[in-house]
Residue, then its C-alpha position, 0 to 999 in steps of 0.5 A: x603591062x602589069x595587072x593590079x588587082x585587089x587582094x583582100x586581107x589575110x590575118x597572120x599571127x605574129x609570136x614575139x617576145x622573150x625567147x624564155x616564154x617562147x621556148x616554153x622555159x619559165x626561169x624559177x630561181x634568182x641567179x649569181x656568180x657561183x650558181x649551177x643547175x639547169x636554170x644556168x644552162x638555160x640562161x647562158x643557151x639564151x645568152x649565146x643565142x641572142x650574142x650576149x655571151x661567147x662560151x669559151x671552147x671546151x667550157x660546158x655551160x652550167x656554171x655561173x661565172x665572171x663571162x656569164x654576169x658580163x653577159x647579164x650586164x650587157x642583156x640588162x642594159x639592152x632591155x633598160x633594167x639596173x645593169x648588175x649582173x644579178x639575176x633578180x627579181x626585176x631580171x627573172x621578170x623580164x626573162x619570164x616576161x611573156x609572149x606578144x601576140x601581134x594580129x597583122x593584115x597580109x596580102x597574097x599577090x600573084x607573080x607580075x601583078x601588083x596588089x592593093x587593098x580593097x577598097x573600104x577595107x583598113x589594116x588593123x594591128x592587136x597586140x596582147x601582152x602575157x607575162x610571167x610565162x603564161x600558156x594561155x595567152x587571151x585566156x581568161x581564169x579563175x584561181x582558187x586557193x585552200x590550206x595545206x599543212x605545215x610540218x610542224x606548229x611548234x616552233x622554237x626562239x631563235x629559228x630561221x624559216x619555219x613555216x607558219x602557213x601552207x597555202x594550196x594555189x590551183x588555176x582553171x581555164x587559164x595560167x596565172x602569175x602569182x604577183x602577191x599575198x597578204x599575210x594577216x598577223x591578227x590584232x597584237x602587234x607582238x607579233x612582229x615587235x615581240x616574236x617574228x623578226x622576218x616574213x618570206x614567200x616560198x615556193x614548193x621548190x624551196x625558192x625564196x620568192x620575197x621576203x621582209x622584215x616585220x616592223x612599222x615600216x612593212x606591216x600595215x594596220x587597218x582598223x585593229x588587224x595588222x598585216x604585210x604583203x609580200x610583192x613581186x612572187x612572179x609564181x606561175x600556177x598553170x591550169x587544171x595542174x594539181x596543186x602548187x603550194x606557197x609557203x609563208x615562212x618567219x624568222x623568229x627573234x633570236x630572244x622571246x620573253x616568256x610573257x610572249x612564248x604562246x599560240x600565234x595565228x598567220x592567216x590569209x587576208x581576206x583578197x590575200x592573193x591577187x595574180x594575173x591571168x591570160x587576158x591580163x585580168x587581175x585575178x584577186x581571191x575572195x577569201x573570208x579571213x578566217x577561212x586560211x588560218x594556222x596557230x603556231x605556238x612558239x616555245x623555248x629556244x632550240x638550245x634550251x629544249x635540246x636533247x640527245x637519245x642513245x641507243x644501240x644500232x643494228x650495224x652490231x658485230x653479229x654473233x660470233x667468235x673473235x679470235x686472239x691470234x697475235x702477239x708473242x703468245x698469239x693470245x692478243x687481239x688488237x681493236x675489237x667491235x665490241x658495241x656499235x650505238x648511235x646518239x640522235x641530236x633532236x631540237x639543237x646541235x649538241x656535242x658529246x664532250x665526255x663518255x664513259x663506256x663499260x666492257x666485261x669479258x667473262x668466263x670462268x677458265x678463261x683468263x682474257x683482259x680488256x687493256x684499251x678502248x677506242x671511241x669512233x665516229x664512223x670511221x674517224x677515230x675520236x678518242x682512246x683511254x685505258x680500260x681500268x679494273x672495272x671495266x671503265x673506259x672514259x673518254x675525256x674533253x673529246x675534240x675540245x671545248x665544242x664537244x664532237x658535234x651532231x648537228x639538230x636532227x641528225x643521228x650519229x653512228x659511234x663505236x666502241x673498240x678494245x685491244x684483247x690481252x691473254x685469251x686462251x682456249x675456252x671461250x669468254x663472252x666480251x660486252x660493252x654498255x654505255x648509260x645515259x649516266x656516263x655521257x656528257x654534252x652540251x647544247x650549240x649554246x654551251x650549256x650542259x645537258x643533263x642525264x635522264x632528262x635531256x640524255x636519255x636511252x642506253x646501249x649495250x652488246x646485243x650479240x654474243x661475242x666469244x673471245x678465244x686464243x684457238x679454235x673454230x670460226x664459223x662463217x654462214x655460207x648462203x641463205x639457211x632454208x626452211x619448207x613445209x611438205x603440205x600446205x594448209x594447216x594440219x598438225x602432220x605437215x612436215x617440215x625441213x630445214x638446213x644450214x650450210x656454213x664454213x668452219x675454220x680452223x685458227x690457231x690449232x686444229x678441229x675436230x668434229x665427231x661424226x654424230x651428234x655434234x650439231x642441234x638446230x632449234x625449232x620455236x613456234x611463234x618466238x617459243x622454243x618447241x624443241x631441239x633436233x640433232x641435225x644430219x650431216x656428212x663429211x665435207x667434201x674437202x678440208x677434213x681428214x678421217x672419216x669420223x670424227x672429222x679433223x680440220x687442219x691449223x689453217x684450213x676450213x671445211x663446209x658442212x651442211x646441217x639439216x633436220x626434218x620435223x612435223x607439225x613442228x613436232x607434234x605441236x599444231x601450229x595456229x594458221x599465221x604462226x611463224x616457224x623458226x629454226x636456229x643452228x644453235x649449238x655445233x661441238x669441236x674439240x669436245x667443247x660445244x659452241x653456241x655462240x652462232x645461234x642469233x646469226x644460223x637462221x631460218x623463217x618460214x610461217x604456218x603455210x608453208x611459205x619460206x622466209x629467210x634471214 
């Protein structure tokens, strides 16, 4: 006969829910056909789990396809929602719907008995409800918010989510779910009618949480203030974390009189911003009006106020030699860097229509021309032209009617390259300059910019580049050196410093005496101090002779160059001085180069520690 006793009631919790909350995800962006990115992942991994979607063997999830929205249709279905296959506002709800916490009664019963509940005693059922993925689910809390800042308070007609107001968000005690603000837009209706076309709610993920269009059918008076409330953020601000930021944000019309072209001021309304917390209490922000405000003042279109900026840029051809080794007479030189520059489109997109570049190459004994010029864009050639007898190249209707475009804010690196004609022995300096005065652009509106005002700056050759048919190529092997014996300052501290560097031998052979053919530079603080008639000895292969030194048509030899000096020679250097040293001449074929000396160099300050370039 089986026995019956009385049990009292165990309480066990019970977790439900969204499998979302339950996993601890919270879903933060809308989602579509073409989507990708963990958000998907996660989806399709819920969507498989709960047999709503089948992946097909080999297909890694991730992508948002035609199988994962018929998923979402029927997920949507199950749960009562508007069947589309979009992952909206109403979907990410329910997804990021929370967790039921359920409070039942159990028994524990013996095996061969029967158990019944005490007498008296009831069975009791609690259920609490979180939402938007809560953590602290029953806990009850507070949220604070404070003005953070925007990037920048003055905008331009025309723009499309510039952001007008920064407001910093932090909970305590418990989670909260961000389900609104209210934005106070002051007391002219201009700005909404005039000036601001629509107004959206942005998380610090870039995520679009709401938006609206500003007319009478959204914004609301009260007495003389105007204001809009932005509905259903679903924005979740977890507790005692730093700040999340929500940003409010505007499109402004794409025409504003100048009668309306001034400061305006987007605050938060006083109870601007309600959120529900653990508990399920609404948590309402008790903020004064003016306490989060933010003046913007709206300028002339982007198209209007554009400009460009030109200046040289640092991928320059170094100093050096070119070398004109083809053609019958092996006196040409095809497509030489002479000037890399870079144009910055600031405000708008702009696009270079036209631009005029003017090369030199000079020397008294040397008989070199420029015949053409090329103009690129990295490494897409955009433009050629013939170097006429002053020099000019222009460049004319580069990519039609447009211009070559550069986009708002961005800089464009170009360069300037020229075919070489008749070089002979003797070295001749080759240099390009662009001024402002010979380009011409036009704003995304087609209007032209003008020169000195609206395109500023310049560029010309900042190295020395010397053309030669024959001759010597020196090349910089390692990282030249430079030390100090003695640390501390005192005026009989020596220093040293030397050079290891490769020279060729192109077109017709080297000759290098065996003194005095290499001088290395000392300056102090960017002031020259004096010039040392380097060591060195013959290279260890590539020369013939045992001084002067002969490097064959089409052979190469390395040297190193080294000179010792104190003080630096005799001149006390202040504490923090810099100390530099230059390789700055080195004489072949009776001819001294120098031409090396901006690239051969070495850095080291007054205490002896040593910096290399």
């Amino acid at each position: 006969m089986k026995k019956a006793i009385f049990a009292s009631a165990l309480a066990s919790l019970l977790i439900a829910g969204s499998a979302f909350a339950a996993a601890g995800y919270t879903f933060t962006n809308y989602l579509k056909v073409g989507s990708t990115g963990a958000d998907v992942t996660a989806l399709q991994s819920w969507l498989v789990a709960n047999n709503f979607l089948t992946m097909p063997a080999g297909v890694s999830m991730g992508y948002f396809g035609q199988l994962t929205k018929a998923a979402v249709v029927k997920y949507q279905a199950s749960v009562s929602l508007p069947a589309t296959g979009f992952v909206g506002p109403l979907t990410v709800a329910k997804l990021n719907g929370g967790t039921t916490v359920t409070t039942t009664t159990s028994t524990a019963c013996p095996a061969g008995y029967t158990c019944t509940a005490l007498p008296g005693t009831t069975t009791t059922t609690t259920t609490t409800t979180t939402t938007g993925g809560i953590t602290t689910p029953g806990a009850e809390g507070t949220l604070t918010v404070s003005q953070g800042a925007v990037p920048n308070t003055t905008v331009y007609v025309g723009q499309s989510k510039v952001t007008v107001l920064n407001l910093a968000l932090q909970a305590q005690t418990s989670d909260i779910n961000v389900a609104r603000v209210t934005v106070d837009l002051g007391t002219d209706s201009s700005i909404y009618t005039k000036k601001f076309a629509t107004i959206y709610a942005i998380a610090d993920n870039g995520t679009v949480l709401a938006s609206m269009p500003l007319n009478t059918n959204t914004v609301t008076k009260s007495g003389v203030r105007y204001s809009v409330t932005l509905t259903g953020l679903q924005y979740l601000v977890k507790k005692n974390m730093p700040n999340r930021y929500l940003y409010i944000a505007a499109d402004l019309y794409p025409s504003v009189d100048s009668t309306y072209r001034t400061s305006t001021t987007f605050a938060l309304a006083a109870n601007g911003i309600r959120g529900v917390d653990g508990a399920g209490i609404d948590e309402i922000t008790n903020n004064a009006l003016v306490d989060i405000a933010q003046q913007i003042l709206i300028n002339a279109s982007l198209s209007d106020s554009a400009d460009i900026k030109i200046s040289t840029d640092p991928s320059n051809p170094l100093s050096g030699a070119v070398i004109a080794s083809s053609g019958p007479n092996n006196d040409q030189a095809d497509k030489v860097t002479s000037l890399v520059f870079a144009v910055k489109a600031e405000k708008d997109s702009i696009g270079i229509t036209s631009l005029t570049a003017t090369t030199t190459i000079g020397g008294a004994a040397n008989n070199s021309t420029t015949t053409s010029a090329y103009l690129y864009a990295g490494s897409e050639l955009i433009a050629s032209a013939a170097i006429n007898v002053n020099g000019a190249a222009s460049f004319t209707n580069i990519n039609g009617n447009t211009g070559y475009v550069i986009p708002q804010d961005t800089t464009k690196v170009f360069s300037i390259k020229v075919d070489i004609r008749g070089a002979n022995s003797v070295p001749a300096t080759l240099s390009t300059t662009i001024t402002n005065a010979g380009v011409s652009a036009q704003n995304s509106q087609g209007t032209s910019l003008t020169s000195g005002t609206t395109i500023t700056g310049s560029a010309t050759t900042p190295n020395t580049l010397s053309v030669l048919k024959a001759g010597p190529v020196f090349t910089l092997v390692g990282t030249p050196t430079i030390s100090k014996s003695v640390i501390g300052q005192t005026a009989s501290s020596t220093f040293a410093s030397s050079y290891t560097f490769n020279i060729a031998a192109n077109g017709t052979d080297v000759v290098i005496p065996a003194t005095g053919a290499m001088y290395i530079g000392v300056y102090v603080n960017g002031t020259r101090v004096a010039t040392s008639s380097a060591s060195y000895e013959k290279p260890v292969s590539g020369v013939t002779g045992s001084g002067p030194y002969t490097i064959a048509d089409g052979s190469s030899a390395t040297f190193k160059a080294s000179i010792s000096f104190v003080g630096p020679n005799g001149v006390y250097t202040p504490a923090g001085g810099i100390v530099t040293t230059r390789l700055e001449s080195v004489t072949a074929n009776s001819a001294t180069s120098t031409y090396m000396s901006d690239v051969f160099r070495a850095t080291g300050d007054a205490q002896g520690n040593t910096v290399t370039l």
